[in-house]
N, C-alpha and C positions, 0 to 999 in steps of 0.2 A: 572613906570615899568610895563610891559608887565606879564600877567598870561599866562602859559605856553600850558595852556590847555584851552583858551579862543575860544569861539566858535566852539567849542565840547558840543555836547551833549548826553548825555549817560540816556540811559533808564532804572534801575535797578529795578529787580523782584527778588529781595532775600530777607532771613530773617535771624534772627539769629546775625554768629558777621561775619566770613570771606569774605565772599562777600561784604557785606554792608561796610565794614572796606575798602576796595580797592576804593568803590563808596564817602567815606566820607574822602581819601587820594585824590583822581581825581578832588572833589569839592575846597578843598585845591587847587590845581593847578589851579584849574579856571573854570572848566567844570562845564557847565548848567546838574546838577545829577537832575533826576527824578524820585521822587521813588515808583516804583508801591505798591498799601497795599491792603490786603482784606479791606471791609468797615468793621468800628470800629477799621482798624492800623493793625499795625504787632505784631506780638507774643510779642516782648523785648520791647513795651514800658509798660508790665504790670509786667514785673519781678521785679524793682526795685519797691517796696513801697515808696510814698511821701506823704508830707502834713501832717499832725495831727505829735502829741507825740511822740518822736523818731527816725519820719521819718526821709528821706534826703529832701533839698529843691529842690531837679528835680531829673528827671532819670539820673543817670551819664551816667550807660551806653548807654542807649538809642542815649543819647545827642553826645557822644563820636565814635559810627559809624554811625551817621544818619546829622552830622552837615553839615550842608549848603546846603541840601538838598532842593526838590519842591519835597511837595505830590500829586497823585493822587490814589484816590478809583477806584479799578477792582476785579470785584469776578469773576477771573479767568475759575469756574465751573459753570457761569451764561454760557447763549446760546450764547450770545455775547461778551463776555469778551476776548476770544482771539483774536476774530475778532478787536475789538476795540485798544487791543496792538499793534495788527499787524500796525492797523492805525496809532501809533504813531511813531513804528519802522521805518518807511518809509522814514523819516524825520531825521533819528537817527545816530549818527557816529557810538555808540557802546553800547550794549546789554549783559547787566553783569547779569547773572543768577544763583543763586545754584539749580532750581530744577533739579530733576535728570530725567534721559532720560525716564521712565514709562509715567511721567508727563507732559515732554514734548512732548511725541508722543501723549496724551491724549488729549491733548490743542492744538493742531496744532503748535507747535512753536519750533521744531527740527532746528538745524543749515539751514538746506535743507530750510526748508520752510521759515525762517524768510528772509535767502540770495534770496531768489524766491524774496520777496517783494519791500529788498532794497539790490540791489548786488556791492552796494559799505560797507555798514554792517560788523562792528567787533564784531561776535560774542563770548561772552567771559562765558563761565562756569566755575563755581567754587564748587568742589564737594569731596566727601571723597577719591576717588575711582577714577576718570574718566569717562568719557562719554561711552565709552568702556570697554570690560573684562570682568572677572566673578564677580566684585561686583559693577558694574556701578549704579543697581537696591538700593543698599545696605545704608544706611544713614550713614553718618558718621560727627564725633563732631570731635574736634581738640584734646581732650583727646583719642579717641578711633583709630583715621584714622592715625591721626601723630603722637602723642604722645605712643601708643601700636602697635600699627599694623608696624609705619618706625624702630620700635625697640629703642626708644630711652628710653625707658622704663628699658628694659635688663642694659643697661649701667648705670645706676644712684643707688643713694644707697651704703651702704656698703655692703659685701662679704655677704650674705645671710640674709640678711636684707628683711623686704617686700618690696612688690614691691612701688613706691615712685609715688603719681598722680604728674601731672604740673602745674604749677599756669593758672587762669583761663584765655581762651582765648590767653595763649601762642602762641600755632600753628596757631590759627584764624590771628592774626598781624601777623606771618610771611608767613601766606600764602597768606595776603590779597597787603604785599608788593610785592610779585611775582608776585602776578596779575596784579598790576601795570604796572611793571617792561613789562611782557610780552603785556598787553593792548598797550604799546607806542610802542613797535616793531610792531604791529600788525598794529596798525596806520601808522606806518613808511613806514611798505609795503604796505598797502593800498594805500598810497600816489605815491609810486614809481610803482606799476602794475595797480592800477586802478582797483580792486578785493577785494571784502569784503573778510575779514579770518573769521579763527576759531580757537578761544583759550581754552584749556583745560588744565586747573591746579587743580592737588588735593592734598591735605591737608597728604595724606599718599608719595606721591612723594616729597613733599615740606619738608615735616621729614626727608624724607632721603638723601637729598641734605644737611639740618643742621648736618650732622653727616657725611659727605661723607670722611672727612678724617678718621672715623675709616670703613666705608664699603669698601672703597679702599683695607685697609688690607686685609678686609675681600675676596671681589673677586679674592684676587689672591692668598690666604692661606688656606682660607676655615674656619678662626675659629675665633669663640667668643671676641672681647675683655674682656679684665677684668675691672671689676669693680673696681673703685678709693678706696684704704684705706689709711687712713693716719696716719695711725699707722706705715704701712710697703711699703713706701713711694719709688719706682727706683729711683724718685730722689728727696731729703728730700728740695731742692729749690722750689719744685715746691707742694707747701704745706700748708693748714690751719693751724695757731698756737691757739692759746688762750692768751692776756693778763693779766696781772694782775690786772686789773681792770674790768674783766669780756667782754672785748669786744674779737672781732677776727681780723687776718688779713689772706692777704696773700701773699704768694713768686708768685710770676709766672715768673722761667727762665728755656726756652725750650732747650736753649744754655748754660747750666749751668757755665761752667769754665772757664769764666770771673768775673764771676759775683761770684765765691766761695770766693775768696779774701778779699771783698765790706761786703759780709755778716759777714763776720768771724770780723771783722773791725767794724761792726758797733756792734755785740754782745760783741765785749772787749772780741776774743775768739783768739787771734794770735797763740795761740797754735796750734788748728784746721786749722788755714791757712798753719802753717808748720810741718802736720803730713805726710809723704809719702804713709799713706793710706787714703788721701783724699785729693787727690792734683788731679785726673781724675775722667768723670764721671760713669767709670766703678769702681772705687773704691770705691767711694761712694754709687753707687748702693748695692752695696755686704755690705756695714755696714746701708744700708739705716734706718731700723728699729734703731735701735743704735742711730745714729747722728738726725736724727727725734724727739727722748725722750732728747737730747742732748739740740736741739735747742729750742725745748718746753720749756724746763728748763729755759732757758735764759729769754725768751720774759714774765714768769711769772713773772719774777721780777720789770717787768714798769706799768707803766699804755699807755693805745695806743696813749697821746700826745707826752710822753717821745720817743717812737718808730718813730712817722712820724717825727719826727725831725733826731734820727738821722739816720735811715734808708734812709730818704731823702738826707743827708749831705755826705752820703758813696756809693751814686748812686745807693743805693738796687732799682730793680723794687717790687712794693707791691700795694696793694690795702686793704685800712679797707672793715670791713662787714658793708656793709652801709641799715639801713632800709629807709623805704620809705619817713617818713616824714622828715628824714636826706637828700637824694637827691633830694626831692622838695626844698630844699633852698641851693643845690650843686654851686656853683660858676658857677664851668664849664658848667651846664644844663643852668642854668640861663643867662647867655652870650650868651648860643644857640639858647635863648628863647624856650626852649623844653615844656613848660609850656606857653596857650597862654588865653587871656580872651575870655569867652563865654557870653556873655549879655542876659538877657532870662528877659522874661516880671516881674519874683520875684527878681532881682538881679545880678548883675553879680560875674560870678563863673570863677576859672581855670579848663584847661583841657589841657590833653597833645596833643601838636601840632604835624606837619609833622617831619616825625624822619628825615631829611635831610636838607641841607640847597643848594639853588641854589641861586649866588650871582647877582644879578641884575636882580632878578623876584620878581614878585606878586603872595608869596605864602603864606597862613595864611589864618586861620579858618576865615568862611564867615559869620558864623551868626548860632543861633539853626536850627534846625529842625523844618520842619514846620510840624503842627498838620492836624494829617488823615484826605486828599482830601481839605486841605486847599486851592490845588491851583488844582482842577482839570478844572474847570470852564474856568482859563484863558490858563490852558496847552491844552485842548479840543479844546477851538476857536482859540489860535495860528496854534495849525494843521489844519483847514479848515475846522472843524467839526461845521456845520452851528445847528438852535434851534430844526432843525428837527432831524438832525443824533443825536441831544444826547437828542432830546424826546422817541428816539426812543429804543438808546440803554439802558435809564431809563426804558420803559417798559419792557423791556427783563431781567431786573434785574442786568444791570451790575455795578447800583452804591447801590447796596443791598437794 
């Protein structure tokens, strides 16, 4: 089977998780990733603790945006260091970057100037903000660029509740798959015009595309959504319960009144199926709060195997509150292979695989990550970089 991205080679100079996350998706596909690090690595292989008492037996996360990866050492702020990128760039399909434009006018290595070098070149940033605007300069994390600033923040929580943070690296995966996403259009035209692009994705645009069905209301009404309560529920289908055995689930029908029959059916409530104040979902709406404490009531009396049974049996749509080490051993994940093995010189470990499946490709995790400037030696002399140009760029300080 054919890797989709085979004979691509992408040169990445980010840190962190969003960028990296889009470069260790592409590796996944096939693509020769190359990942540029100051000497002594990048920031995220020292966040996680390993080794001795307590630790973990590897960086997860590390391992988890950085797999399949080829290192090489460049200290960027050396006298040579950009010059030496640019070297590698020349050769490059696509050039995945988070620094932000200060940085890269600072280093020589603006869209402009990398496309100067090699003008078939996908340049691709990945940034809080955009390359452009008034906070291009500005840093931004996936909690603060997508997570507060696209407003997804405002929406989450109960009614006057604090404000609720996102679990970590939320926005980073989702905006490292739109990089993706937008990387292969950009390749697409490149192939079709014969023109290196430039891709600009930020982390605060990508929030607000995950939400776009409530800013749609927004642009054309001008106002706030509200905040989910499930107390006082428009429509009590579409709702968290509690059951009796301490777990949760949930309803989700968006199209309610089909589906009111099925429930009322599977609760042993026929009464409620034949009240003529709850036969539409405008009538239900107007008792929501009511019928909400109604159906609570019910689901306390099972435990949640008694429920998937007969919730399944009366076509309810539901879903349990599933934790994490419950979906590591999910059927359906498992069949997806959404979990794939990592093999690493102490053991092999799982990690979560390409969130997609393409059926008659070669796509799956390649192998760890290689350790800071492990491969810069052989990635140097593939570019033509004979013992003098990297004696030379040694003296200039570019491998620290």
């Amino acid at each position: 089977m054919p890797a989709p991205l085979s004979g691509i080679t992408v040169i990445e100079a980010a840190n962190y998780v969003a960028a990296p996350s889009a470069g260790a998706l592409m590796a996944d596909l096939g693509a020769n990733v190359i990942k540029i690090e100051p000497p002594g690595g990048e920031v995220m292989r020292g966040v996680i603790p390993t080794g001795g008492a307590g630790n973990l037996p590897f960086n997860f996360l590390f391992e988890l945006e950085n797999r399949g990866k080829k290192s090489v050492t460049i200290a960027l702020d050396s006298s040579g260091g950009p010059e030496l990128l640019l070297r590698l760039l020349e050769s490059a399909d696509v050039f995945l970057t988070n620094l932000l434009m200060p940085r890269l006018e600072r280093f020589g290595l603006t869209p402009e100037a990398c496309l100067a070098r090699n003008p078939k070149l996908v340049f691709v940033a990945v940034t809080g903000y955009g390359l452009e605007g008034p906070d291009a300069a500005r840093p931004g994390f996936d909690f603060s660029a997508f997570w507060t600033r696209a407003g997804i923040m405002s929406l989450v929580g109960h009614p006057g509740s604090p404000p609720v943070l996102s679990r970590i690296a939320q926005g980073d995966h989702t905006t490292g798959i739109n990089t993706v996403a937008a990387t292969l259009a950009a390749l697409r035209l490149r192939d079709l015009t014969g023109e290196g692009q430039v891709v600009d994705v930020s982390l605060q645009q990508t929030g607000v595309y995950t939400i776009a069905t409530d800013f749609s209301r927004t642009l054309v009404d001008g106002t706030q959504p509200k905040t989910f309560d499930r107390a006082t529920p428009d429509n009590p289908l579409f709702n968290t319960y509690p059951t009796g055995d301490g777990n949760w689930l949930l309803l989700v029908h968006m199209t309610p009144d089909p589906y009111w029959p099925k429930l009322c059916a599977a609760l042993g409530r026929d009464d409620l199926a034949q009240d003529p104040d709850c036969l539409t979902m405008a009538a239900r709406r107007a008792r929501g709060a009511e019928l909400a404490a109604i159906i609570e009531a019910e689901f306390l009396k099972h435990d949640l195997e008694h429920w998937r049974a007969v919730l399944d049996a009366n076509g309810v749509i539901w879903a349990p509150l599933t934790t994490l080490p419950e979906a590591v051993n999910d059927p359906a994940l498992r069949q997806r292979n959404a979990f794939q093995p990592l093999t690493l010189p102490n053991g092999t470990f799982e990690t979560v695989g390409t969130p997609f499946v393409v059926r008659n490709a070669d796509i799956a995790v390649r192998g760890p990550a290689s350790q800071p400037g492990e491969d810069t030696a052989a990635i140097l002399a593939a570019a033509g970089l004979g013992d003098e140009d990297i004696a030379d760029f040694a003296a200039r300080g570019v491998f620290g």
